[in-house]
C-alpha positions in Angstrom: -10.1 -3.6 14.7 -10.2 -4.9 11.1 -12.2 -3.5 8.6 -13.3 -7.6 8.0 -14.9 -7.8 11.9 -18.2 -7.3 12.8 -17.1 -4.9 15.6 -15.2 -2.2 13.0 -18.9 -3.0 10.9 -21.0 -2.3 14.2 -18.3 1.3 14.8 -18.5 2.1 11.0 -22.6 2.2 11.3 -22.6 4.2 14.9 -19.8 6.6 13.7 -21.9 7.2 9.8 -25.1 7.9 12.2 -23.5 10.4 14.2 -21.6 12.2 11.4 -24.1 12.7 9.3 -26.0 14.4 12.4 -23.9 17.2 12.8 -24.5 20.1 10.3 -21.2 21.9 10.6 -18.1 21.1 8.9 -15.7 21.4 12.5 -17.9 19.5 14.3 -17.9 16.8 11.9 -13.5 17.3 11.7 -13.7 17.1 15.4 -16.0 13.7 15.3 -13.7 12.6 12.6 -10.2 13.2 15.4 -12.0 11.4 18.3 -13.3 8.8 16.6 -10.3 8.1 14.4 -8.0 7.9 17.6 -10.6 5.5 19.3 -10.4 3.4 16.3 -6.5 3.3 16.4 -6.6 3.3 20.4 -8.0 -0.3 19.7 -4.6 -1.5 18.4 -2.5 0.2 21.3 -3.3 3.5 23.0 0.2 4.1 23.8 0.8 5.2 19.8 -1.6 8.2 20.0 0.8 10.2 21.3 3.0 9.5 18.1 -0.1 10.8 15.7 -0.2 13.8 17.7 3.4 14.7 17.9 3.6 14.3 13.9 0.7 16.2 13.6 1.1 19.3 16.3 4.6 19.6 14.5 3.8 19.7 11.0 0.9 21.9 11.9 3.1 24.7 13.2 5.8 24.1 10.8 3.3 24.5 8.2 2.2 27.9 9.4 5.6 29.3 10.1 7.0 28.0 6.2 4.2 29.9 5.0 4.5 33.2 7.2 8.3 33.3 6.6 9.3 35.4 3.6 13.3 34.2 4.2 14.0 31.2 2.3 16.4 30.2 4.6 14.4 30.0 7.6 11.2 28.5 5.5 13.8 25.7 4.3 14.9 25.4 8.4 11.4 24.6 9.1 10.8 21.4 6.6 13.9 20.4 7.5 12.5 20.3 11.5 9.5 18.8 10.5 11.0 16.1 7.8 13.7 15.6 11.0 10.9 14.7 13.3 8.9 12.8 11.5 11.5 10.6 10.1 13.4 10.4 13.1 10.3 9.0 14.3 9.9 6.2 11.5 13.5 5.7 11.8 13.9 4.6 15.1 10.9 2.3 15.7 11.4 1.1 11.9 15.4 1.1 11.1 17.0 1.1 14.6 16.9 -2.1 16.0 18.3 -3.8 11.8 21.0 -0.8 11.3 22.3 -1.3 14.8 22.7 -4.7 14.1 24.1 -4.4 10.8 26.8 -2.2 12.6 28.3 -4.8 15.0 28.1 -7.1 12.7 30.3 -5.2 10.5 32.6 -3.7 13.2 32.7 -7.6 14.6 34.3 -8.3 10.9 37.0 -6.3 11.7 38.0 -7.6 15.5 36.1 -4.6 17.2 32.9 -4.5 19.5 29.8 -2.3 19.4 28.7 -4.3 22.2 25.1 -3.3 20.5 21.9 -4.4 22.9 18.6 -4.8 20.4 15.5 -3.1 21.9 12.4 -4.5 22.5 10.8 -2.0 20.0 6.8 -2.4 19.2 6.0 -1.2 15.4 3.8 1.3 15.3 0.4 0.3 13.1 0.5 2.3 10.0 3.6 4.6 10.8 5.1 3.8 7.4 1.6 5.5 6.5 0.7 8.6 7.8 3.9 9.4 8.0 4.5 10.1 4.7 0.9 11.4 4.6 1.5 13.7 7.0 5.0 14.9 5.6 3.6 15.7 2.5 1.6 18.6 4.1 4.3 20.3 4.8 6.1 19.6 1.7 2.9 20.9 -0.2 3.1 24.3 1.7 6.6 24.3 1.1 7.0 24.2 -2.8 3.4 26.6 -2.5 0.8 23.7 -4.0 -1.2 24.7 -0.9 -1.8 26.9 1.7 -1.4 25.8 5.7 -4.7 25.1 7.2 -4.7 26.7 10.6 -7.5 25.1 12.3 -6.0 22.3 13.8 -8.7 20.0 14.0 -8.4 19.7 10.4 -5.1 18.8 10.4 -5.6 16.2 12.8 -8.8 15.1 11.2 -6.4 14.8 8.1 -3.3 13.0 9.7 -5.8 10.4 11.6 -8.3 10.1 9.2 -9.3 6.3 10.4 -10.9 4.7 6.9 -6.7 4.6 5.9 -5.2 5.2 8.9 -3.2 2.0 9.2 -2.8 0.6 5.7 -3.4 3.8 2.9 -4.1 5.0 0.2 -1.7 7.7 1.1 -3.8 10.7 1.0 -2.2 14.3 0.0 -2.9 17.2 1.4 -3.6 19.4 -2.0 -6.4 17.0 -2.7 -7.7 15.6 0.7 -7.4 19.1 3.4 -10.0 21.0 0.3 -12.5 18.5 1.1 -11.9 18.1 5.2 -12.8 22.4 4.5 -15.7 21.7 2.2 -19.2 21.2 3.8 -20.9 18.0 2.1 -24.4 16.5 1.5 -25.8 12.9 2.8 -27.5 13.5 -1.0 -24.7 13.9 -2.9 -23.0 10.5 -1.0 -22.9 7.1 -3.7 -24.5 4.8 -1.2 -24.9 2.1 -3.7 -21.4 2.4 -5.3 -19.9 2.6 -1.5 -21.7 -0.5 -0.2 -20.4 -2.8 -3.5 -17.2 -1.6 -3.4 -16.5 -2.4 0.1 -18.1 -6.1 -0.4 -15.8 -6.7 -3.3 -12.7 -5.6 -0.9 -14.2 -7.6 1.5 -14.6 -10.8 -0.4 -11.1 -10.1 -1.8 -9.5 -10.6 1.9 -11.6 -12.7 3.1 -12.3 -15.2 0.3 -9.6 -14.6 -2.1 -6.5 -13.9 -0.3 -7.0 -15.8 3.1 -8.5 -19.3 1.8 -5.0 -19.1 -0.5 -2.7 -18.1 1.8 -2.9 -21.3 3.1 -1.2 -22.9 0.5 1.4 -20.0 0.2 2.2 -20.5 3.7 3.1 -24.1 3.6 5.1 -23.9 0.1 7.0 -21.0 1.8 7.8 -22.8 5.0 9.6 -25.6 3.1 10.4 -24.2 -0.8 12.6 -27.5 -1.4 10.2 -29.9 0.0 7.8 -29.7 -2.7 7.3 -30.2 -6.7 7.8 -27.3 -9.3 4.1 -27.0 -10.1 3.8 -26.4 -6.1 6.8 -24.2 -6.0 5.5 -22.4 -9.1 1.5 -22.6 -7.4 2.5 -21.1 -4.3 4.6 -18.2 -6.1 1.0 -17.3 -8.0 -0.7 -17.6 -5.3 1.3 -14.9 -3.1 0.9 -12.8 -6.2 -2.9 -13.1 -5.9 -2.6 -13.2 -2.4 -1.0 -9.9 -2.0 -2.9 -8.2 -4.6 -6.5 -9.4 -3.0 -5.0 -8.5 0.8 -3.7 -5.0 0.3 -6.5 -4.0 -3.0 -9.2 -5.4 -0.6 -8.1 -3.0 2.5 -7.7 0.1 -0.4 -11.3 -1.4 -1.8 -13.2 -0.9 1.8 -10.9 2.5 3.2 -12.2 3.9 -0.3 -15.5 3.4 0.7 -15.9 4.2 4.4 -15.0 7.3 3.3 -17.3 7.8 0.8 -19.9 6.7 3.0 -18.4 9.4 5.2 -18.7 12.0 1.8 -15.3 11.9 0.7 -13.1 10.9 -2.0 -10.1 9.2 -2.5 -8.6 7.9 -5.7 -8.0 4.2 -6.1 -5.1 2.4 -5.3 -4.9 -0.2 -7.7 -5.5 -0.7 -11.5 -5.3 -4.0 -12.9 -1.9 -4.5 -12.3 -2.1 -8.4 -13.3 -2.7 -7.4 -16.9 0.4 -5.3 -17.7 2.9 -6.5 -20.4 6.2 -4.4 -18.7 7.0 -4.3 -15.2 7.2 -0.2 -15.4 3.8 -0.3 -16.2 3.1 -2.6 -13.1 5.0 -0.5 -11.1 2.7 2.3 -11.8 -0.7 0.5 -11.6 0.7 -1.1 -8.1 -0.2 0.9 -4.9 -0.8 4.2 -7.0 -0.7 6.4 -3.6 3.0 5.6 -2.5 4.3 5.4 -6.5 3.2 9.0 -7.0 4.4 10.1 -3.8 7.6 8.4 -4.4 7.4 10.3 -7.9 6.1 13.9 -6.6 8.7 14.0 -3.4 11.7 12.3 -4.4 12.2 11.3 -8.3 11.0 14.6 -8.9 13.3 16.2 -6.5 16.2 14.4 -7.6 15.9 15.3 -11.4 13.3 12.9 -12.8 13.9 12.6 -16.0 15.0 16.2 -17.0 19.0 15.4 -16.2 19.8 12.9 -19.1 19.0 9.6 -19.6 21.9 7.9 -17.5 20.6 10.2 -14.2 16.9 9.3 -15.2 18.0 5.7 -14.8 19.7 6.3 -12.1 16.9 8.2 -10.6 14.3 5.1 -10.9 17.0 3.0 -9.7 16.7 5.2 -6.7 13.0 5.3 -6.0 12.4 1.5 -6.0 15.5 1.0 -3.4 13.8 3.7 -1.4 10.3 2.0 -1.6 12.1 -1.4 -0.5 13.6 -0.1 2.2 10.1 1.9 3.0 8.4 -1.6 3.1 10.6 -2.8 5.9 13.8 -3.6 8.2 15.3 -6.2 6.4 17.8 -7.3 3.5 15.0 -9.1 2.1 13.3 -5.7 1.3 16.4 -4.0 0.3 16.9 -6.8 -2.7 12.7 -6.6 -3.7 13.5 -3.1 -4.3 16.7 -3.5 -5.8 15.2 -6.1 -8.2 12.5 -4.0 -9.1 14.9 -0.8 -10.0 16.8 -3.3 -12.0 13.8 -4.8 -14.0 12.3 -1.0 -14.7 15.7 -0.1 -16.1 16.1 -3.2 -18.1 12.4 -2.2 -19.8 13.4 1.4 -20.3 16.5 0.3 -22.1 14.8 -2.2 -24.1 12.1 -0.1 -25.3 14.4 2.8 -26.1 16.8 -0.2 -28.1 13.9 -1.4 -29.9 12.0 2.0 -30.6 15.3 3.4 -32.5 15.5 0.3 -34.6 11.8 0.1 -35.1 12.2 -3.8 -34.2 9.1 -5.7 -34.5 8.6 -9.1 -32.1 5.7 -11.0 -33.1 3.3 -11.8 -30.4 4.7 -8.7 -27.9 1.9 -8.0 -25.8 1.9 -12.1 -24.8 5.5 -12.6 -24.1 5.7 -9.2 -22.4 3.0 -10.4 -19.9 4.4 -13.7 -19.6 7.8 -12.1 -18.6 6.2 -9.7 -16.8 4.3 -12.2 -14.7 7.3 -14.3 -14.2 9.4 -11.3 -12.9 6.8 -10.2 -10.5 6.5 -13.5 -8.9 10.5 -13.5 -8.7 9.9 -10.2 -6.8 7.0 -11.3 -4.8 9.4 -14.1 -3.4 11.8 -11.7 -2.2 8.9 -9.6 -0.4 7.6 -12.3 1.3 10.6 -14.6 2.3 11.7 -15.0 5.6 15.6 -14.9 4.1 16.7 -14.3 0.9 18.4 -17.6 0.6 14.5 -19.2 0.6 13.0 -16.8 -1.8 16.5 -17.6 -3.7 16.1 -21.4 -3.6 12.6 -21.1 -4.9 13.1 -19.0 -8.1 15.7 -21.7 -9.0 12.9 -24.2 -8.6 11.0 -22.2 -10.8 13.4 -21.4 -12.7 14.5 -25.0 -13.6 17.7 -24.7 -11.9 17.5 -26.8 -8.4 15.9 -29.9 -8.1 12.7 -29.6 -6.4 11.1 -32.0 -3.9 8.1 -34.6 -3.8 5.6 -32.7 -1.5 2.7 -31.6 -3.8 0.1 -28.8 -2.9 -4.0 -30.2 -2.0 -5.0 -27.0 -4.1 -2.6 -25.6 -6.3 -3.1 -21.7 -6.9 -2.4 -21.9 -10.2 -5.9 -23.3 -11.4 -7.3 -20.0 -10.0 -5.3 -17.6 -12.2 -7.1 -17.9 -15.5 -10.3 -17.5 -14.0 -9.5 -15.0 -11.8 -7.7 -13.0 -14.6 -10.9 -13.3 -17.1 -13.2 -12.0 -14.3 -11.1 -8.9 -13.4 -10.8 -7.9 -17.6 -14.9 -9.2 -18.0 -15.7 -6.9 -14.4 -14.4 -3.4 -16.0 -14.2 -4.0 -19.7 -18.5 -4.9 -19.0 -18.7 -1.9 -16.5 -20.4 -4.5 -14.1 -20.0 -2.7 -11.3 -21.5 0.6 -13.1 -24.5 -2.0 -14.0 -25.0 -3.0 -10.6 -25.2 0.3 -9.1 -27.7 1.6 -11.6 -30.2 -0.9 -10.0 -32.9 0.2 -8.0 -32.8 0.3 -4.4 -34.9 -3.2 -3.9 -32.9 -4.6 -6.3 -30.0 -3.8 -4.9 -30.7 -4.5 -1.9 -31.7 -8.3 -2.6 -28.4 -8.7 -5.0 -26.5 -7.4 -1.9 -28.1 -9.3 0.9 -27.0 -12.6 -1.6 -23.7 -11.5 -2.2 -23.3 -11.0 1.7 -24.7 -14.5 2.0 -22.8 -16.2 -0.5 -19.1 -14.5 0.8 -19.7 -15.3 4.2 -20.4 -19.1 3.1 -17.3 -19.1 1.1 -14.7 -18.1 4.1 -13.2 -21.2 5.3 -10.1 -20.1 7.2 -9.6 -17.6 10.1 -9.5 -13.9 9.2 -6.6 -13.0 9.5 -4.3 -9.7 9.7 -4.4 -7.5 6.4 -0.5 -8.0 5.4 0.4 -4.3 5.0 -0.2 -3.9 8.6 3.3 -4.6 9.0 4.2 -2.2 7.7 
């Protein structure tokens, strides 16, 4: 059921009728469990039970870390529930590529695993909850919260269906307060809700899917066509991904604020950076702070010297590769991304001691910055790393490219689309727009509907994070 179908539109409207008919915060919970389960039920029933494993578990290791007064036995609890829940991720994830990584490297040595891959269905959003739901009980853990011991409001947390499948990764210090917190159809933004959900809507459907077109086809055959195509259909995967997985964060954001709750956003201009640390912060803000709270954190952040802080950042971008998927592919996006934060923090520190000054910085920085984020964007989305490869040295000037040219080359689209996303917040247009009146409103909004419904011209398609 996508957020982008008139059927997750026609459940959205049914389930915000019902909700706000109940008075009473457990009934609403309870509505929030059976009608986030139906919603995932839709993709394949046979998951629930993994949702309600996670969640049963973490709710009673929750409660028995918290009752235990021996650190021993409170540390024996996370480690159960961090066990389980990554035991989970690991096999439907990591089993089937580690296993084959295994023979292959006991086959390089003359020996036999005799290894037989599984026919293993990824779970939607596993990669998700998760770590949502792992970071409940690392929250009542290190004491930033208390365990909730209704269990409908655990579940209502864990399932929560407006980012069930795709994020923002919600935390339980910030999102279980307001699951325990009656709220007020008055106090709900309806205006602000509706707009930002048709701007994550017109992102997917308009943005990312007409374009993804043309990024498909330069993908399929990277030496077949010119540089500018090569160089188009790198761009266009980087506005591709950003309108896909910002447009899902765009419209979760909002159901749930249609619903009375509040989630922080996801994304923040990451196009107009000038380093790639920056990008890496501005970049899907939910799993880079959780990445930051429950691991760099944990492994010494910055606190440990500057060769271990390095190292430490070196560390988290592996591990969000590898959390993005199975594949080598992944492993090197990551590993390319720990290498380019480094590079900038050892720059900057260079240049800050010798107070160096490099004329037209903020320009060149983007310009590299851009460039490097399209290199990385080809290793996310190649099928093998020998085709995102062969296309960076396209780019890059280094292998001859081929004759094939592109109908609509993505790159047009990037100034444009640049000086709309600085005009939109550095004019507070959406702030403006919200401030209308209720006809007003209504007759902008029934227009833009219109108007983004006449500009789909593919299929919809699946929102790419689903995947993972």
């Amino acid at each position: 059921m996508l957020f982008v179908e008139f059927r997750f539109l026609l459940f959205l409207g049914v389930f915000f009728l019902i909700y706000w008919s109940f008075r009473s915060v457990r009934s609403r919970n309870l509505l929030i469990v059976i009608g986030s389960y139906a919603f995932y039920a839709v993709w394949d029933w046979r998951f629930l039970g993994l949702i309600f494993l996670s969640t049963a578990i973490d709710y009673i290791c929750a409660i028995r870390i918290d009752e235990s007064k021996n650190e021993r036995v409170r540390r024996i609890w996370l480690i159960l529930s961090l066990v389980v829940n990554l035991g989970i991720l690991g096999f439907f994830k990591y089993f089937n590529f580690f296993g084959e990584q295994l023979d292959t490297l006991v086959s390089g040595f003359g020996g036999s695993l005799d290894f037989t891959t599984l026919n293993i269905i990824l779970p939607v959003g596993i990669s998700f909850y998760t770590l949502q739901t792992m970071s409940y009980t690392l929250d009542v853990f290190t004491r930033r919260s208390k365990p909730n011991r209704d269990p409908v409001t655990v579940a209502a947390y864990v399932a929560f269906f407006p980012q069930l499948v795709a994020g923002p990764i919600l935390r339980a210090h910030t999102f279980m307060p307001q699951l325990e917190t009656a709220r007020k159809w008055i106090a709900v933004p309806v205006q602000a809700c509706l707009l930002l959900f048709l701007i994550g809507f017109f992102k997917k459907t308009v943005l990312a899917d007409n374009i993804s077109v043309y990024v498909d086809a330069v993908f399929a055959d990277p030496t077949g066509f010119t540089y500018l195509s090569v160089l188009g259909g790198l761009a266009g995967f980087t506005i591709q991904i950003y309108c896909d997985f910002s447009g899902y964060s765009d419209m979760a954001i909002a159901a749930a604020g249609l619903l009375g709750f509040r989630m922080n956003h996801n994304f923040y201009m990451p196009a107009l950076v000038t380093n790639f640390s920056e990008y890496r912060r501005r970049w899907h803000i939910s799993l880079t702070e959780w990445l930051r709270d429950y691991l760099y954190y944990p492994l010494g952040g910055g606190r440990r010297g500057r060769l271990r802080t390095y190292l430490n950042l070196f560390i988290v971008n592996v591990a969000a590769g590898i959390w993005h998927g199975a594949a080598w592919t992944f492993v090197a996006w990551g590993t390319f991304g720990g290498v380019a934060v480094v590079c900038h923090r050892l720059l900057h520190n260079f240049l800050a001691k010798r107070s160096i000054h490099i004329p037209f910085r903020g320009i060149l920085g983007w310009l590299l910055t851009m460039y490097l984020l399209m290199v990385s964007n080809s290793l996310f989305r190649g099928e093998q790393i020998s085709d995102s490869m062969a296309m960076v040295a396209i780019s890059s000037g280094l292998l001859t490219p081929g004759s094939q040219s592109l109908a609509l080359n993505p790159l047009v689209l990037v100034p444009p689309l640049l000086l709309a996303q600085w005009a939109f917040h550095r004019f507070g247009f959406a702030q403006k727009v919200e401030a209308l009146s209720a006809t007003s409103f209504a007759i902008f909004f029934g227009v833009a509907v219109a108007l983004t419904y006449a500009l789909q011209k593919s299929g919809v398609r699946d929102f790419y994070y689903f995947q993972f």
